[in-house]
C-alpha positions in Angstrom: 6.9 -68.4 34.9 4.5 -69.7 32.4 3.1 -73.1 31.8 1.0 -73.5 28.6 -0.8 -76.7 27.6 -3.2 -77.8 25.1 -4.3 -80.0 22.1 -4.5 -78.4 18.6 -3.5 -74.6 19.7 -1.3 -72.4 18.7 1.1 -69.9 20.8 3.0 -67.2 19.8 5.9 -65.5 22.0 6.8 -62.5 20.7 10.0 -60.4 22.2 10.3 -60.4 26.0 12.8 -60.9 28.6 12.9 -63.8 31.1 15.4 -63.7 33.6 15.7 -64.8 36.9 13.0 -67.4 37.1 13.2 -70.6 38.6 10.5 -73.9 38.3 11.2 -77.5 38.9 10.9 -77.8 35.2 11.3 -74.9 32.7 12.6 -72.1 34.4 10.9 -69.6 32.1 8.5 -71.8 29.8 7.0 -75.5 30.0 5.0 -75.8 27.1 3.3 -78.9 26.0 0.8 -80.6 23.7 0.8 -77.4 21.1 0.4 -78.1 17.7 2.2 -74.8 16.7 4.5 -72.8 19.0 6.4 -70.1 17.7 9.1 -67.9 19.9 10.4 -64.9 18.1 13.5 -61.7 19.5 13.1 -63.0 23.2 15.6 -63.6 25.8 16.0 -66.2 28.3 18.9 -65.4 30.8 19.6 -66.9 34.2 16.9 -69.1 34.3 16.4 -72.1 36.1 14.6 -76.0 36.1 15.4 -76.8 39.7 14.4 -80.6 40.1 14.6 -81.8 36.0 14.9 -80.3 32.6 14.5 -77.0 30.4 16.6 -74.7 32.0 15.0 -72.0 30.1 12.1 -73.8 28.0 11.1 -77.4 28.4 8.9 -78.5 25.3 7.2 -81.7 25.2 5.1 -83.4 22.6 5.6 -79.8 20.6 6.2 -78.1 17.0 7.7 -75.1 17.9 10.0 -72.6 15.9 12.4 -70.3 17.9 14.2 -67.3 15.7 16.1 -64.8 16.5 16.2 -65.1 20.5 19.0 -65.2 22.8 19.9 -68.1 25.9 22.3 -66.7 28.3 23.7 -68.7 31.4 20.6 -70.9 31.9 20.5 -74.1 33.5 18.9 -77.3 34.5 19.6 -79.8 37.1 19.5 -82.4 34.7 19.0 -82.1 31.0 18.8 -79.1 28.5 20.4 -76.0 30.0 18.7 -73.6 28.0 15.8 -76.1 25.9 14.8 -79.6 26.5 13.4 -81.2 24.2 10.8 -84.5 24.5 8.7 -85.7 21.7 9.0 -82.3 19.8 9.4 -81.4 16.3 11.6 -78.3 16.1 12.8 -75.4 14.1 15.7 -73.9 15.5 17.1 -71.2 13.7 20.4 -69.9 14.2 20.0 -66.2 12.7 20.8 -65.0 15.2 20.0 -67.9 17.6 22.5 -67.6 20.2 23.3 -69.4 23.0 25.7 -69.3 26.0 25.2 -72.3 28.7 26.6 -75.0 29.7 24.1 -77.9 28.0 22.1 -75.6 25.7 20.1 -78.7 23.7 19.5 -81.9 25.0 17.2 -84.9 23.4 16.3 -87.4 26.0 19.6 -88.0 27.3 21.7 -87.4 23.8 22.8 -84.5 22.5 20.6 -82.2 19.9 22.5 -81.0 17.3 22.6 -77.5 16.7 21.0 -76.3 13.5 
């Protein structure tokens, strides 16, 4: 759906739904090289990273915060059902973070533990 890069910017997701989507890599979101990403009260359902990683969002060389947003039945043909995660800082916050897929965090390969 949406692919966002850049070098010192900032991007904020506010609310939404993303469902149904489908991208080689982050179904929904591939967002990379922003300095400060932020992802507030959306969901991310039945989404899809056909050929890699990021079922829902794939974030790479990122600082991102995601609150109170929901990851339902999302998946990736490798790694991160619902986020992967590759040389990113992140905030993860689990009120109410919830999350119902298969491999909802992945690291490069190792588990990300859930905050």
């Amino acid at each position: 759906v949406l692919y966002i890069s850049g070098s010192a910017s900032t991007l904020t997701v506010t609310g939404g739904k993303y469902e149904d989507n489908d991208a080689k890599v982050g179904g929904a979101l591939w967002i990379s090289g922003i300095e400060g990403a932020s992802i507030s009260g959306a969901t991310f359902k039945n989404n899809e990273a056909t050929s890699t990683d990021g079922g829902a969002i794939y974030l790479n060389a990122t600082r991102v915060e995601i609150t109170d947003s929901t990851f339902e039945a999302n998946r990736a043909k490798n790694h991160g059902g619902a986020i992967a995660l590759f040389k990113t800082v992140a905030n993860l916050n689990a009120s109410p973070l919830v999350v119902s897929s298969m491999v909802p965090f992945e690291y490069t390969g190792r588990p990300f533990t859930k905050v």
